[in-house]
MISE-168572 format. One record per atom (N, C-alpha, C, O): z, x, y. Coordinates in steps of 0.05 Angstrom, whole numbers, plus 5000, padded with zeros to 4 digits. Atoms other than C-alpha are relative to their C-alpha. Layout:
// MISE-168572
ZXY
...
This chain:
// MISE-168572
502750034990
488958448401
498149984976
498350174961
501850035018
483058178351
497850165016
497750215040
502149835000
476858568344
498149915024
496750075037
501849964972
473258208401
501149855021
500549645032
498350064973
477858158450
499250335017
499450545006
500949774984
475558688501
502050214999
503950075005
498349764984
480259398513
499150135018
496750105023
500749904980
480459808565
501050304999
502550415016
499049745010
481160498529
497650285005
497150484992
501849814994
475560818573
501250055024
500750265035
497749824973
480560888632
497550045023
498250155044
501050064977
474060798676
497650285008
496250295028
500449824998
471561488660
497050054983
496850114959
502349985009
463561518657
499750304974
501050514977
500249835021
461561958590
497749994984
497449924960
502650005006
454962038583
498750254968
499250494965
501049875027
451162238509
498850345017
498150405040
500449764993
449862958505
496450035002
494950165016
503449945007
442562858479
498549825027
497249915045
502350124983
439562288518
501649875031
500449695044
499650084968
444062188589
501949735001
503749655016
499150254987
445761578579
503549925002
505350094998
496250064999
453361238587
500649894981
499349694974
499450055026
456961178524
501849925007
503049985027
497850165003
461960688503
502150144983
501350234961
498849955010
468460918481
500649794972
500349554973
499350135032
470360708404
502650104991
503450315002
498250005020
476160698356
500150224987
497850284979
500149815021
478261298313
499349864966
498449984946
500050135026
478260778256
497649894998
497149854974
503149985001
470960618270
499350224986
498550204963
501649785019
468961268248
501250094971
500350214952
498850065026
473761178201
498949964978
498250104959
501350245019
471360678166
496550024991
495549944970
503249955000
463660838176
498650244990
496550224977
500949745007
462461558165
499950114974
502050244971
500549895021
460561798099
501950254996
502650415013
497749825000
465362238073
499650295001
501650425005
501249794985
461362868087
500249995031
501550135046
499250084969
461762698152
502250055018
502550205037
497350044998
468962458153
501750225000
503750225014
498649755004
471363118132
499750155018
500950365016
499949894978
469463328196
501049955025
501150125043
499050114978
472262908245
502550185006
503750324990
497849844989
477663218288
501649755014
500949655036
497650294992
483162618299
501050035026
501249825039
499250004968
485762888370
498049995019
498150085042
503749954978
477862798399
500649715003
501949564988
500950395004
476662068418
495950065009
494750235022
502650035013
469361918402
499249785021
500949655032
501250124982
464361528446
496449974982
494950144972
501950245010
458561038421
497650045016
497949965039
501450104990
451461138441
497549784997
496649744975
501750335017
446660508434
497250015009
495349875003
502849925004
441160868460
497650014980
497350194963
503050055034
434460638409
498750325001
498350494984
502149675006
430761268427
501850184998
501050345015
498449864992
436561718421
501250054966
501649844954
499649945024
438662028353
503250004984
504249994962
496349934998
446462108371
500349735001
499249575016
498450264998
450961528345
502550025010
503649835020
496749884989
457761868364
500650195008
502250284991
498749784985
459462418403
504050045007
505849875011
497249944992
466262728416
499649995036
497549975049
500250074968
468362668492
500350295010
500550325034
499649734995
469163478489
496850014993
495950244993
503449975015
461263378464
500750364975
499850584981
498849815012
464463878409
497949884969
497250054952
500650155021
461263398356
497949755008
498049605028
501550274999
455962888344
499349914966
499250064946
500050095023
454862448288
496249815004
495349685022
503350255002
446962078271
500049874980
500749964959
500950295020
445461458234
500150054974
500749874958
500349945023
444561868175
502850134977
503150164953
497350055000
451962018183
501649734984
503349764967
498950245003
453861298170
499549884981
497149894974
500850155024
454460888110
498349735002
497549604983
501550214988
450860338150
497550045021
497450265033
501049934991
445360258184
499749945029
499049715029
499250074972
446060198264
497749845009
495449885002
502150214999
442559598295
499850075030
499049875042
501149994978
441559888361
498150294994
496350335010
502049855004
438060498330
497749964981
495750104982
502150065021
433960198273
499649765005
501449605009
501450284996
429159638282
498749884975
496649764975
501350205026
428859398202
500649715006
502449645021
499050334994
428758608200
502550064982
504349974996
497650085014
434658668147
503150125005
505250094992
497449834982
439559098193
501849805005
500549615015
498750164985
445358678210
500450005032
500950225042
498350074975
447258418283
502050004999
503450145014
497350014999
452758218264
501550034968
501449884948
499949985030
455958608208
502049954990
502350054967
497850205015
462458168194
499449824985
500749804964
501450275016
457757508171
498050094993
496449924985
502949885009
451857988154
497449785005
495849684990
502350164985
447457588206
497550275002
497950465017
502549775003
440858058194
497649865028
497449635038
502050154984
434858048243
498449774982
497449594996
501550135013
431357658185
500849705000
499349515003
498750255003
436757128175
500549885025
500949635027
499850214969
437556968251
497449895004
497049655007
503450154998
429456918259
500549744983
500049524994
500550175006
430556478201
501849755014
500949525013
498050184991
435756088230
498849835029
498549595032
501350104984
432556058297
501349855029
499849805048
498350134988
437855728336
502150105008
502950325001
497449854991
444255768375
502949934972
505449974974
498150025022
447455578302
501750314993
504250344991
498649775011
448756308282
502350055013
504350094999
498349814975
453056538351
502049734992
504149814982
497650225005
457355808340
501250114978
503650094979
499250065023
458355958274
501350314997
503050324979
499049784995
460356678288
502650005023
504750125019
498450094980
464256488346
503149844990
505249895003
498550125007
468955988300
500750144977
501950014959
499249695025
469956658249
501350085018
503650105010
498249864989
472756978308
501749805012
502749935030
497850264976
477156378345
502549904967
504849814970
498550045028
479556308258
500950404996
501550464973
500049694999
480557168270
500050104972
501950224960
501349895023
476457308209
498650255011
498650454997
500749745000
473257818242
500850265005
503050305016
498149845001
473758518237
497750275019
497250495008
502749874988
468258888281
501050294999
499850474988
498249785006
473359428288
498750214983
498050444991
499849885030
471959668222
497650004993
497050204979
502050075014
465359378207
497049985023
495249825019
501550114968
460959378275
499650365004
501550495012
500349664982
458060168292
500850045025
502250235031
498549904974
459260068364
503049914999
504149885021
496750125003
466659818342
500649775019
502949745027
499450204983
466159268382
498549694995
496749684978
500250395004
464958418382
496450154995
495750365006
503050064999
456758328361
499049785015
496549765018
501150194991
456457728397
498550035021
496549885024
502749984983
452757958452
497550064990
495649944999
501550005020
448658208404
497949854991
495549894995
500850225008
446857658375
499249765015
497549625003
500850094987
446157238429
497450085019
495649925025
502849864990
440857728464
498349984975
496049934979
502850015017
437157718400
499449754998
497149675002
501250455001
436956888390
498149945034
496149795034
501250064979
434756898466
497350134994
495549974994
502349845001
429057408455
497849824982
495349804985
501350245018
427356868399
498749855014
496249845015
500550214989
427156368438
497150105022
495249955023
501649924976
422856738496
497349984978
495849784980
502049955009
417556968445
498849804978
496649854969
């Protein structure tokens, strides 16, 4: 399975953030892997599985599913593009499509051109993506929002 090919490793089982309510997406242990500053890292507990919230007003990026643990933005060696609204945040942080460089772009060029990185399975969202998962929706909601305004 490449990085944005969908799984189905939430078994269906609503898991709502501890702080702000909402329903969190399950993630990869190798997400936090890969993301967490090694202060951090040294805390993770490997038999927890971890859950993604993308809540903007909401301070929690990762919670344990025991809510035993939470991790914030300040956690991460990156900066999360559903909690921080800088223009130079990536969308999509495999081709480091930033809000700045899509505005400049402007077009449905970026999402093609992202789209034929993953169909060539260069990408690795896995690894490189905070919610551990494809950006293309992402990216596509933000070129539309373009387009609207």
């Amino acid at each position: 399975m490449d990085c944005c090919t969908p799984s189905n490793n939430t078994g269906g089982v609503r898991i709502d953030c501890p702080s702000c309510g909402e329903k969190g997406k399950s993630i990869q242990l190798i997400t936090l892997k890969s993301l967490l500053k090694a202060s951090a890292l040294v805390n993770i507990e490997p038999a927890n599985s971890y859950v993604f919230c993308s809540n903007s007003n909401c301070s929690i990026v990762y919670f344990s599913v025991n809510y035993s643990q939470t991790f914030l933005e300040s956690d991460l060696k990156v900066p999360v593009y559903q909690k921080n609204p800088s223009t130079n945040v990536p969308v999509c942080y495999c081709f480091d499509w930033t809000r700045d460089r899509l505005q400049a772009a402007g077009t449905d060029q970026p999402a093609d051109e992202i789209k034929a990185h993953v169909q060539a399975g260069r990408c690795g969202c896995e690894v490189n993506n905070p919610q551990g998962a494809c950006c293309l929706g992402n990216v596509s909601a933000f070129v539309r929002g373009l387009k609207k305004g």
